[in-house]
C-alpha positions as CSV (number, residue, x, y, z in Angstrom):
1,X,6.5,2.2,-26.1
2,X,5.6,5.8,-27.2
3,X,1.3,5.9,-27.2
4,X,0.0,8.1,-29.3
5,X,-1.5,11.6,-28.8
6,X,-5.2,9.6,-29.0
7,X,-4.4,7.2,-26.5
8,X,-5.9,6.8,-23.2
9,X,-5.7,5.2,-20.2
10,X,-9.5,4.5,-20.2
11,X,-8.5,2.3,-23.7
12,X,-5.2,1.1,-21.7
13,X,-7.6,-0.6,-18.6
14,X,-10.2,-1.6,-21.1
15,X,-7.9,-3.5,-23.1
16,X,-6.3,-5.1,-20.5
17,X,-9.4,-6.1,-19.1
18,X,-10.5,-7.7,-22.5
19,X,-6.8,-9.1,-22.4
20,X,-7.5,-10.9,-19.4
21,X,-10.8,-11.7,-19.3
22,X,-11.7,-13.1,-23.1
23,X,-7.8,-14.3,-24.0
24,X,-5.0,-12.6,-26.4
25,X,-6.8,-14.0,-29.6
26,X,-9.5,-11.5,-28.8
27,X,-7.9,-8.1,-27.4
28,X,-9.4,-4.8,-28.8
29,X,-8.5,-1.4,-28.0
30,X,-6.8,1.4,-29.7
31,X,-2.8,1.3,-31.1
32,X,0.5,2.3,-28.9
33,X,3.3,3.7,-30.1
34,X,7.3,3.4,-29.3
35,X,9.9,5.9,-30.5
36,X,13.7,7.7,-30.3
37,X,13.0,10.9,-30.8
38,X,12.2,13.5,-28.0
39,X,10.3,16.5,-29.4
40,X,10.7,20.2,-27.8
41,X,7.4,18.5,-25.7
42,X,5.1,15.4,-24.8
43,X,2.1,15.4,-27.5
44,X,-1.1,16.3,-25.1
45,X,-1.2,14.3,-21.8
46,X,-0.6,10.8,-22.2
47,X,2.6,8.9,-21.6
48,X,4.7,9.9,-24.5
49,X,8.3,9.7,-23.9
50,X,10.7,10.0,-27.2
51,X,13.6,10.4,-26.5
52,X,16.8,12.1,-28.9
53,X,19.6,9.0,-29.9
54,X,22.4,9.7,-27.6
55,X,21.3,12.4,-25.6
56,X,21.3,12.4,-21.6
57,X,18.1,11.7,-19.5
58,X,16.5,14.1,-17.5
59,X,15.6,12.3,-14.1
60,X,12.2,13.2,-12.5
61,X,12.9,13.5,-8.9
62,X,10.1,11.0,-7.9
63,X,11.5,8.4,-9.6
64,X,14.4,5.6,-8.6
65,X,15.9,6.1,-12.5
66,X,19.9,6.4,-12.5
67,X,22.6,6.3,-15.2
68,X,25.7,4.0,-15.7
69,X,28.5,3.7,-18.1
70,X,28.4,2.6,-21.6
71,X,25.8,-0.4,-21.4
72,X,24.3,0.8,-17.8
73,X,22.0,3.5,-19.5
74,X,18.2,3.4,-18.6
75,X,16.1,4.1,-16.2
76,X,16.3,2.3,-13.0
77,X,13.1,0.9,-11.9
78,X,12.0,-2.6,-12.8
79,X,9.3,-3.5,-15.7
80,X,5.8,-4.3,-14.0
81,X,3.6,-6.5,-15.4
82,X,-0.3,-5.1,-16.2
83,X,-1.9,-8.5,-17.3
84,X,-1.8,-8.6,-20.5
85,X,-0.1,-11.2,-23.3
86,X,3.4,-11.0,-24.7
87,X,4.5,-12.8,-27.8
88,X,5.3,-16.5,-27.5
89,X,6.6,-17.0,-31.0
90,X,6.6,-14.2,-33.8
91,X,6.6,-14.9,-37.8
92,X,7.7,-11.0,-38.7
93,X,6.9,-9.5,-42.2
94,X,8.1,-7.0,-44.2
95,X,5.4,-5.1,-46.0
96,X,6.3,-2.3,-48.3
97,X,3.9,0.1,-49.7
98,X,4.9,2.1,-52.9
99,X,2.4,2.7,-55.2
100,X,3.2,3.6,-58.8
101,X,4.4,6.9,-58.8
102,X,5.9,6.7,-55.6
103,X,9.1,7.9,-54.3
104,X,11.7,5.0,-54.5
105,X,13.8,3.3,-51.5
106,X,17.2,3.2,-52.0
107,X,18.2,0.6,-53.9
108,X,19.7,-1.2,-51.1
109,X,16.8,-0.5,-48.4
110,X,14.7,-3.6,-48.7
111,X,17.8,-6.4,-49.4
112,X,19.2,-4.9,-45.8
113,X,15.9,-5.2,-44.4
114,X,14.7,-8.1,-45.4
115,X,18.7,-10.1,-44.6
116,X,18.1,-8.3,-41.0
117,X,14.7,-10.7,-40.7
118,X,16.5,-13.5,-42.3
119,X,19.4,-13.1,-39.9
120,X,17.5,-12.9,-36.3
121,X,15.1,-16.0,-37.7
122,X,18.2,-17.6,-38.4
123,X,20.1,-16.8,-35.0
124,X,16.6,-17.8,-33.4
125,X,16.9,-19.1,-29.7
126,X,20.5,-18.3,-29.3
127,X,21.7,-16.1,-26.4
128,X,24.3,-14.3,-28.7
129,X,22.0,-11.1,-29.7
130,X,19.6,-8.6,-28.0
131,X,16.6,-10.5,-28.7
132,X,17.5,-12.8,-26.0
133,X,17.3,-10.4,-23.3
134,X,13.4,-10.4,-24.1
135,X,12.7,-14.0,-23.1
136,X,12.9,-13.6,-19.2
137,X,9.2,-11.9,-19.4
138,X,6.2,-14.0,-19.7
139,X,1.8,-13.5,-19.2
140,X,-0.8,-14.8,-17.1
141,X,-1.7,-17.3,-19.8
142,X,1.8,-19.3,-19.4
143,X,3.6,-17.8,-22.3
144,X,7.1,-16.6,-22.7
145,X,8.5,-14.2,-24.7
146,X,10.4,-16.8,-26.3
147,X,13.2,-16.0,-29.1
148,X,11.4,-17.8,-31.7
149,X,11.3,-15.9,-34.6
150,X,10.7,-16.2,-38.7
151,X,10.8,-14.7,-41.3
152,X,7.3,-14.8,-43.3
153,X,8.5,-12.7,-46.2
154,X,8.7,-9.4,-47.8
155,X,5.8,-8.1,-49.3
156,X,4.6,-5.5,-51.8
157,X,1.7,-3.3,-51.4
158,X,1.2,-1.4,-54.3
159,X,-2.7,-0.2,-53.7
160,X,-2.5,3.9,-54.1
161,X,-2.0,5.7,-50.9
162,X,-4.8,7.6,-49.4
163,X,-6.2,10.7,-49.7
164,X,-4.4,13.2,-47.4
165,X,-5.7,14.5,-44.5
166,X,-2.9,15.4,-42.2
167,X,-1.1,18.1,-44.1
168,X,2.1,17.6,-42.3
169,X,4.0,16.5,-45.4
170,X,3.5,15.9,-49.6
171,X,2.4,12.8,-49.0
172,X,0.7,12.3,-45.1
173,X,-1.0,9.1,-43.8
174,X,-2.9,9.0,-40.5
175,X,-2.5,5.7,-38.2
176,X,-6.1,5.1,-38.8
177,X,-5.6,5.2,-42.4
178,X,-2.7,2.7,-42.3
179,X,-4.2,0.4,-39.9
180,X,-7.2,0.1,-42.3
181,X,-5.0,-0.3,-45.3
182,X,-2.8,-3.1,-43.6
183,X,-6.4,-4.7,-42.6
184,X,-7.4,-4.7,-46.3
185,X,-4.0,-6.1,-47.3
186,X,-3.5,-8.6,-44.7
187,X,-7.3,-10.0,-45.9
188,X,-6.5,-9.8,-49.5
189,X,-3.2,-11.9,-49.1
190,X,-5.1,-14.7,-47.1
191,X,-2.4,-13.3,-44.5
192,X,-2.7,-14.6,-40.0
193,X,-4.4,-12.1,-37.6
194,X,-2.7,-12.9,-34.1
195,X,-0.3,-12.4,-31.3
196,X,2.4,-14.4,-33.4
197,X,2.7,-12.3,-36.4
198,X,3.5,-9.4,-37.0
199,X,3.6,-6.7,-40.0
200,X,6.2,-4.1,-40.4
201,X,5.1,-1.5,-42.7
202,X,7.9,0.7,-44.5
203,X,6.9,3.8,-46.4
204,X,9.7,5.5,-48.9
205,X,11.2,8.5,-48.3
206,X,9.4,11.8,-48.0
207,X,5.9,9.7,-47.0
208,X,5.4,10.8,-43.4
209,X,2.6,9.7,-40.8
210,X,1.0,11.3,-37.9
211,X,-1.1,9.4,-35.4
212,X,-4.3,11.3,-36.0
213,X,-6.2,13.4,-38.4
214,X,-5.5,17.2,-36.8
215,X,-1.5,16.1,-37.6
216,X,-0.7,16.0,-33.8
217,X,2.4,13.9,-32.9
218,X,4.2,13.0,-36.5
219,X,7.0,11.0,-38.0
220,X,10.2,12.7,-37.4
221,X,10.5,14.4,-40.9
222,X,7.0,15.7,-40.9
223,X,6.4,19.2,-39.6
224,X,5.0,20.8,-37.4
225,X,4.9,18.4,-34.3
226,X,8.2,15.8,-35.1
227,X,7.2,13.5,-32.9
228,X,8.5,9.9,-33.5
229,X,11.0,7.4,-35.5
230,X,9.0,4.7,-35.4
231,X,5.8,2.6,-33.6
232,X,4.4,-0.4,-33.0
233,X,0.7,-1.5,-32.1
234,X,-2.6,-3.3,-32.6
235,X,-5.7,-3.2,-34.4
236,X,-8.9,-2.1,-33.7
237,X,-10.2,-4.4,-36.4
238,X,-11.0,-7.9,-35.3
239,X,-9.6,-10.3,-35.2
240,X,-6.5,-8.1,-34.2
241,X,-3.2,-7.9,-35.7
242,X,0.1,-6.6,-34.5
243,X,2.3,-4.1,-36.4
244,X,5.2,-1.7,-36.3
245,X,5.2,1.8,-38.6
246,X,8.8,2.1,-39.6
247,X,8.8,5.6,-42.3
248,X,12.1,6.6,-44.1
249,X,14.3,8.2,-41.5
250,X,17.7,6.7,-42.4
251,X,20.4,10.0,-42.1
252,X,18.0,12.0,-39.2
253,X,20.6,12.6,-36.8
254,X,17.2,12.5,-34.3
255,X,16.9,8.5,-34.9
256,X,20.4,6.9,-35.7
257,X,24.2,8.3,-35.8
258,X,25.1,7.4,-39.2
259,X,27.0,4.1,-37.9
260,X,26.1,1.7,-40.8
261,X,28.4,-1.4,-40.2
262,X,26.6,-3.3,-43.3
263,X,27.4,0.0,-45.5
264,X,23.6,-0.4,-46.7
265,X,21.1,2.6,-45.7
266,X,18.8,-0.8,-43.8
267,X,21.4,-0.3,-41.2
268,X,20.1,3.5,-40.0
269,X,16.4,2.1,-40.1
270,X,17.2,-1.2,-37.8
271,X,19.1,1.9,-35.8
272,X,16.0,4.2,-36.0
273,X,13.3,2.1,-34.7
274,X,12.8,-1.1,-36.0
275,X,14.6,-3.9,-33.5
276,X,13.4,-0.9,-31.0
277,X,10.1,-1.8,-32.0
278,X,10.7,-5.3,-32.8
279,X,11.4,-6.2,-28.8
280,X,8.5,-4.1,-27.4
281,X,6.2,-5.7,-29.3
282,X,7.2,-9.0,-28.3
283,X,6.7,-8.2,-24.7
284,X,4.6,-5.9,-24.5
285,X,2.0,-6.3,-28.0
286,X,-0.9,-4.8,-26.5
287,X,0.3,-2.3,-24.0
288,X,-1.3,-4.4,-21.6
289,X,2.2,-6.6,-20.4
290,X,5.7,-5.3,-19.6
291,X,5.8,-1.2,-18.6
292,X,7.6,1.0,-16.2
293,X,5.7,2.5,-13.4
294,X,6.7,5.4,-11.4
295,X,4.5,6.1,-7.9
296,X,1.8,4.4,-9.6
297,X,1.8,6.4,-13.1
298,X,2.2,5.2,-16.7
299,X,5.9,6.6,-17.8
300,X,5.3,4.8,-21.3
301,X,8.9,3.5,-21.0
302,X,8.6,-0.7,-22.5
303,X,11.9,-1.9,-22.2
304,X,13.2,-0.8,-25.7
305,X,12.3,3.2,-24.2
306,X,14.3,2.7,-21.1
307,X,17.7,1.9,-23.4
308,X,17.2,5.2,-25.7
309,X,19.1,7.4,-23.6
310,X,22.1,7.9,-22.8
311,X,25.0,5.4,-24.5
312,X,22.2,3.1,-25.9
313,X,24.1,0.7,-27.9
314,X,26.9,-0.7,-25.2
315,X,30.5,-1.6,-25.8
316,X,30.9,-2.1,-29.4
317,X,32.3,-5.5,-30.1
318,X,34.7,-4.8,-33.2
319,X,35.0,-2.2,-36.0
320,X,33.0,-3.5,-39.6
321,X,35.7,-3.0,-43.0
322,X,34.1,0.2,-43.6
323,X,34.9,1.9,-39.9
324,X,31.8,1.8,-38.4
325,X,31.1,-0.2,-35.1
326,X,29.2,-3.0,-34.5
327,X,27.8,-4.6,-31.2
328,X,25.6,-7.6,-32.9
329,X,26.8,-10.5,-34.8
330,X,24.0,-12.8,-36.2
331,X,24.1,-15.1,-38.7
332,X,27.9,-14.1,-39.4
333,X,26.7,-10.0,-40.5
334,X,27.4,-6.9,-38.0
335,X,24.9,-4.9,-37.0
336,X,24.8,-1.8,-34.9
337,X,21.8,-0.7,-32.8
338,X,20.0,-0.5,-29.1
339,X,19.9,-2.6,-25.6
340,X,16.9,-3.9,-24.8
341,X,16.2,-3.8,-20.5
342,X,16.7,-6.1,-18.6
343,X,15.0,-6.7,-15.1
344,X,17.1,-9.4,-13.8
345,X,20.3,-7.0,-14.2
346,X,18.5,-3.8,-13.6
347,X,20.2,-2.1,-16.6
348,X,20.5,-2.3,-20.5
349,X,22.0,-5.2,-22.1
350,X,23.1,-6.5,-25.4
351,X,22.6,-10.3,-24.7
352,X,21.4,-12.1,-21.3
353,X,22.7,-15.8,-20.9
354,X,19.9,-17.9,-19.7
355,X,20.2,-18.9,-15.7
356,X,18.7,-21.8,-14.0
357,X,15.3,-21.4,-12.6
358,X,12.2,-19.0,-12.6
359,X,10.5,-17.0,-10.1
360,X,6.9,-17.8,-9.7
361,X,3.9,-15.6,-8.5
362,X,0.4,-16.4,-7.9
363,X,-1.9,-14.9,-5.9
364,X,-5.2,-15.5,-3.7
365,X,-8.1,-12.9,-2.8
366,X,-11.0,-12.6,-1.0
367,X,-13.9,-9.8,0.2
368,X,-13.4,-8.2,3.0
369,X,-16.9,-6.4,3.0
370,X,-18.0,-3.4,0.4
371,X,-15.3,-2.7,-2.2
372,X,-12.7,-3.8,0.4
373,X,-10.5,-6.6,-1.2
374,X,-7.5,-8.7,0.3
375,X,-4.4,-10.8,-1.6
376,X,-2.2,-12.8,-0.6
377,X,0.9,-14.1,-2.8
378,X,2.5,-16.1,0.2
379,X,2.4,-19.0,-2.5
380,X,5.0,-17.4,-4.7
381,X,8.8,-17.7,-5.0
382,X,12.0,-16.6,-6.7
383,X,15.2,-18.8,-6.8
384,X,18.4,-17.6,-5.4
385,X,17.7,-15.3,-2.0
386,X,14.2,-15.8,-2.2
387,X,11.5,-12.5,-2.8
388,X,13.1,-9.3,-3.0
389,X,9.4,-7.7,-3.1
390,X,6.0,-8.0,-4.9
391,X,4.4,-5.2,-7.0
392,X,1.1,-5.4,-7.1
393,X,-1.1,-2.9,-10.2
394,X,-5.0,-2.7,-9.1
395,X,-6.2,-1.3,-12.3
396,X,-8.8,1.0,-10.9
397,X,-7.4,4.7,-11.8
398,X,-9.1,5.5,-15.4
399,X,-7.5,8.4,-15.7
400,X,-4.0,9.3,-15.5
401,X,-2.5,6.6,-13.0
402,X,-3.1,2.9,-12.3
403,X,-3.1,2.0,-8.4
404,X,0.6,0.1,-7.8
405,X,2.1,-0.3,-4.3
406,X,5.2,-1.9,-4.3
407,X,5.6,-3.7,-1.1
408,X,8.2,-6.8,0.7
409,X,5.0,-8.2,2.2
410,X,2.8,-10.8,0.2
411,X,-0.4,-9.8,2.7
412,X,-1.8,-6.6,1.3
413,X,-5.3,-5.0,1.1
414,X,-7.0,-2.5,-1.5
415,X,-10.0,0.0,-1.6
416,X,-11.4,-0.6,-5.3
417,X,-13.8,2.6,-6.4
418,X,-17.2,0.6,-6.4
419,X,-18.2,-2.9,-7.0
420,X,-17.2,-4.8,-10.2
421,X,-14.7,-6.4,-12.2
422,X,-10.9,-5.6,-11.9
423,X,-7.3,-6.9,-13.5
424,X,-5.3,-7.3,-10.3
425,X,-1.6,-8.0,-11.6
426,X,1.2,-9.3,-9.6
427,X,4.9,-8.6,-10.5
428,X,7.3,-10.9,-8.2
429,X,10.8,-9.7,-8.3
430,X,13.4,-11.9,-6.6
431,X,16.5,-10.7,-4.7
432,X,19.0,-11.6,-7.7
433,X,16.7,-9.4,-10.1
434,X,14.1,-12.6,-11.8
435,X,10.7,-11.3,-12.2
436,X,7.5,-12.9,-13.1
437,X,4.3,-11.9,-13.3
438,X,0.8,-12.9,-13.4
439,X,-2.4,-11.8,-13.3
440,X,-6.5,-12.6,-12.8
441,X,-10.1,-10.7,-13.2
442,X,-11.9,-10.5,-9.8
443,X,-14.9,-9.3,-8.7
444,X,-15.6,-6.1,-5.4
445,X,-18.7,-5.9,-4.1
446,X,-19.3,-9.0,-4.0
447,X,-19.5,-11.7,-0.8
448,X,-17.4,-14.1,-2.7
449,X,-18.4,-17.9,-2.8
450,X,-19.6,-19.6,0.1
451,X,-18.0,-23.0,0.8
452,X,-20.3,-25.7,2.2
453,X,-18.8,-29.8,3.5
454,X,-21.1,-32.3,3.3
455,X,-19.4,-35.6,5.0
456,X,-22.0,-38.3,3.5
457,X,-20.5,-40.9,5.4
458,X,-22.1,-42.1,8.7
459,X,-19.8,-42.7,11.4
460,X,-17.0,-43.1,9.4
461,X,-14.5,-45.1,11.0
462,X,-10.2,-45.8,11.0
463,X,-9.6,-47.7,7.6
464,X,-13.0,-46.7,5.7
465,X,-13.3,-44.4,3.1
466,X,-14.8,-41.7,3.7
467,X,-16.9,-39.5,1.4
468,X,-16.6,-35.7,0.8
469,X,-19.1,-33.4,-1.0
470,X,-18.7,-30.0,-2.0
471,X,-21.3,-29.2,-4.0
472,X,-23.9,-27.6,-1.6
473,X,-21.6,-24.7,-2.3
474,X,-23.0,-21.4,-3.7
475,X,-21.4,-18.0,-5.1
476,X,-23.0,-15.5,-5.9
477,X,-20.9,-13.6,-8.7
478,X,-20.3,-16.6,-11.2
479,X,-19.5,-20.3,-10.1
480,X,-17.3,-22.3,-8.3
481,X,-14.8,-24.0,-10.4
482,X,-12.1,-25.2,-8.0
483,X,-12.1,-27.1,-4.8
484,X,-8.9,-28.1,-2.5
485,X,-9.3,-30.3,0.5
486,X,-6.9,-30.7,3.6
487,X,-8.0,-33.2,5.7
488,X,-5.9,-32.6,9.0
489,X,-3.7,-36.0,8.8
490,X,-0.9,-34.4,7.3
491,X,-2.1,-36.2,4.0
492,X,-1.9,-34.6,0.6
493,X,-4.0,-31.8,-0.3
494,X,-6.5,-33.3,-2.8
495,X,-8.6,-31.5,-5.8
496,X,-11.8,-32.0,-6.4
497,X,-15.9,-31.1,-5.7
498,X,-16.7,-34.7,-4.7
499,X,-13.8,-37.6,-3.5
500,X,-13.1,-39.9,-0.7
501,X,-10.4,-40.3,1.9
502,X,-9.2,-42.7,4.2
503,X,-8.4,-41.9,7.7
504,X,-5.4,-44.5,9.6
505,X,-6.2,-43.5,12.9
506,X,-8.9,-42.3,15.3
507,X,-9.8,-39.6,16.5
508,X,-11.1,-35.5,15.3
509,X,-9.4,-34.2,12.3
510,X,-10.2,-30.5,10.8
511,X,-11.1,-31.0,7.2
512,X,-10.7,-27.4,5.4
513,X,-12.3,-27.3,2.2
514,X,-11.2,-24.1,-0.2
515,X,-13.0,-23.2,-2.9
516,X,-12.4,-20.9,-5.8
517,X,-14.9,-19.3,-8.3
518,X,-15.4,-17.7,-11.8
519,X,-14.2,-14.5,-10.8
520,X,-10.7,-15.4,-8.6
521,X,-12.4,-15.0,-5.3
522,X,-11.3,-17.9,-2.8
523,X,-12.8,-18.4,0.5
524,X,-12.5,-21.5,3.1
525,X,-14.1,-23.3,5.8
526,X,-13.6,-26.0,8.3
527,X,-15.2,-28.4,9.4
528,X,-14.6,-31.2,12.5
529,X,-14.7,-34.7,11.7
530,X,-14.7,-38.0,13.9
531,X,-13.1,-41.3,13.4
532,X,-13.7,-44.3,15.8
533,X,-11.8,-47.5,15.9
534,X,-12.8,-50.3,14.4
């Protein structure tokens, strides 16, 4: 993920905080963007990271990044999870806009293009292509980057292009004017707004586009300010909709290396950004999921950005007819383009076989006074070895970094700036590489809920049920929507605000009632309880 030169991190937290908080079917915040092409510098100061096809990687000193033989390339450091929703399923169209009058693709663009759809929808599922590497990251809402993918079809937008105002090329569009274009075409077609579609928009050749007005950060044939190959993001219009900007830049040595295994020109653009693009927004749609962190700041790497470097395509598999090589084969046609990351092997890879078992992460907090707020993840596990460590992102840094600590304890405390409501986001990595996250809205400043037992039997004794009452409870910062119970026998935990239990022998048991509210926030008490004989 490359974001563009507009995008900040205020937008970042905010939409991961509508992420969170109101569900994926309602984010809104400003675009991203992911490319492969490194201009002479980053566009203004956010985390914009192209990078040049085949080149090496510079590696900043503060960070654990490394480089490996062919299909090792990539930075080092794990994904961390931010909150926000991946892609369960995606339906993925092809929209192409060419007005009359238009420069012409090739004729052999769109057949490639749409047969590379047709092919992935068809391979859907399978651990035999790159897409599969995707599916080991999920979201706080229980979904999984699945590999279930369709084709909805191609589609021809013919409505005149825009008036220009980036003068960066004949014919210049700015993000905002193609986002509202794709908005009006999307309505007019009766077309789905949601996290499981998605539109990929192909201009012709010599249409460029530059992510804002003054012509600051621009598709790779566009001058001045080259900045990328290709993007993906989401609308500000709502309900949102995902999409990927794919312009003409088949033969730019910048974006792909002329290996065309199909023999179609298709083959350079799925090289120069479009199954780049097509993985990152399946994991990471809103910029609000899957990114790499580095001491706590935003390196805009998803996991198609930290497989542009270096070898980024692997071992090739075979040679096509025509000479070139090839590294995927789906739906019996070869196709030649990047790894994807992968967490659990901490490198790039062309295909990840599934394993048995997932990690798990969840997460309990509660005030500690002011803005002071502890968690404890003692609840979550990863197969094979156990928890290698927990990464925890706080969310609280508007500016240029969001608060991380990486740590091997599941205990940990943070100092939030001032009272209010937070993503706290928890990344659990296991010693053989599985990671999981998860992630929950809560509340500083606040005292947290206050639990309260009321035991409304009377001398409750062995063999009689006995009645249990939670609902003198109070909270101050929403409402209490969970209640556990342990009732000191070594019985089952039970759930519930009001139940009975029956003791089998005398004597003084403990009963600990924890309660949870609307915000996260958990808090306990205990309470001693007598039963007599008969």
């Amino acid at each position: 993920m490359k974001k563009p030169a507009t995008m900040s991190r205020v937008s970042a937290f905010a939409a991961v905080t509508a992420v969170v908080a109101l569900a994926a079917g309602a984010v809104q915040a400003a675009p991203t963007v992911a490319a492969t092409l490194r201009p002479p510098k980053p566009v203004h100061h956010t985390s914009y990271m192209p990078g040049v096809v085949g080149a090496a990687r510079p590696v900043p000193s503060s960070s654990s990044q490394h480089h490996g033989g062919p299909g090792k390339s990539g930075s080092g450091s794990t994904l961390d999870y931010l909150g926000g929703p991946v892609m369960p399923a995606n339906t993925n169209y092809a929209v192409y806009w060419q007005p009359s009058g238009a420069p012409a693709y090739p004729a052999d663009y769109e057949a490639g293009l749409n047969q590379y759809f047709i092919d992935i929808a068809h391979d859907s599922g399978r651990a035999t292509n790159v897409d599969s590497v995707s599916t080991q990251y999920n979201d706080a809402f229980g979904n999984v980057a699945n590999y279930t993918s369709a084709f909805g079809g191609a589609l021809q937008d013919t409505d005149a292009y825009p008036p220009d105002i980036c003068l960066n090329a004949p014919i210049c569009i700015t993000d905002s004017q193609l986002t509202a274009e794709l908005s009006d075409f999307i309505d007019a077609n009766h077309l789905p707004r949601d996290l499981a579609h998605e539109y990929f928009l192909f201009t012709p050749p010599g249409v460029e586009v530059c992510q804002d007005d003054a012509g600051t950060g621009c598709s790779v044939n566009a001058f001045p300010n080259p900045a990328f190959c290709a993007y993906h993001g989401f609308s500000l219009s709502q309900p949102t909709f995902i999409y990927s900007v794919d312009p003409y830049v088949v033969g730019n040595p910048r974006c792909e290396d002329g290996n065309h295994p199909n023999g179609r020109t298709s083959d350079g653009e799925l090289q120069g950004g479009v199954t780049h693009e097509h993985n990152e927004s399946i994991t990471d749609p809103t910029v609000t999921a899957w990114t790499d962190y580095v001491n706590g700041l935003v390196t805009g790497y998803e996991l198609g950005d930290k497989c542009e470097w270096g070898p980024i395509t692997g071992a090739p598999l075979g040679t096509a007819p025509n000479g070139s090589p090839y590294n995927q084969v789906i739906n019996g046609h070869l196709y030649w383009y990047q790894e994807e990351w992968s967490n659990r092997d901490q490198q790039c890879m062309q295909r990840l076989s599934p394993r048995d078992g997932r990690a798990t992460a969840q997460f309990e907090s509660r005030p500690q006074g002011g803005s002071i707020m502890t968690f404890d993840a003692t609840q979550s596990t990863a197969p094979r070895g156990g928890v290698a460590y927990y990464s925890w992102q706080f969310n609280d840094n508007y500016n240029r970094a969001y608060s991380q600590l990486r740590t091997t304890n599941p205990s940990v405390f943070h100092t939030f700036p001032g009272s209010g409501l937070f993503v706290v986001a928890l990344t659990v990595v296991g010693r053989d590489g599985t990671s999981i996250g998860t992630a929950r809205v809560i509340a500083t400043g606040q005292p947290g809920p206050d639990p309260v037992i009321t035991v409304t039997t009377a001398s409750p004794r062995v063999g009689q049920p006995v009645s249990f009452d939670e609902s003198a409870s109070t909270d101050d910062a929403g409402s209490i929507v969970f209640a556990v119970w342990n009732f000191g026998d070594q019985s089952a935990e039970a759930v519930g605000g009001s139940l009975n239990h029956t003791f089998t022998a005398a004597g003084t048991y403990w009963v600990t009632l924890t309660v949870r509210d609307s915000t996260g926030q958990w808090a306990s008490i205990t309470k001693a309880v007598t039963v007599t004989a008969h």
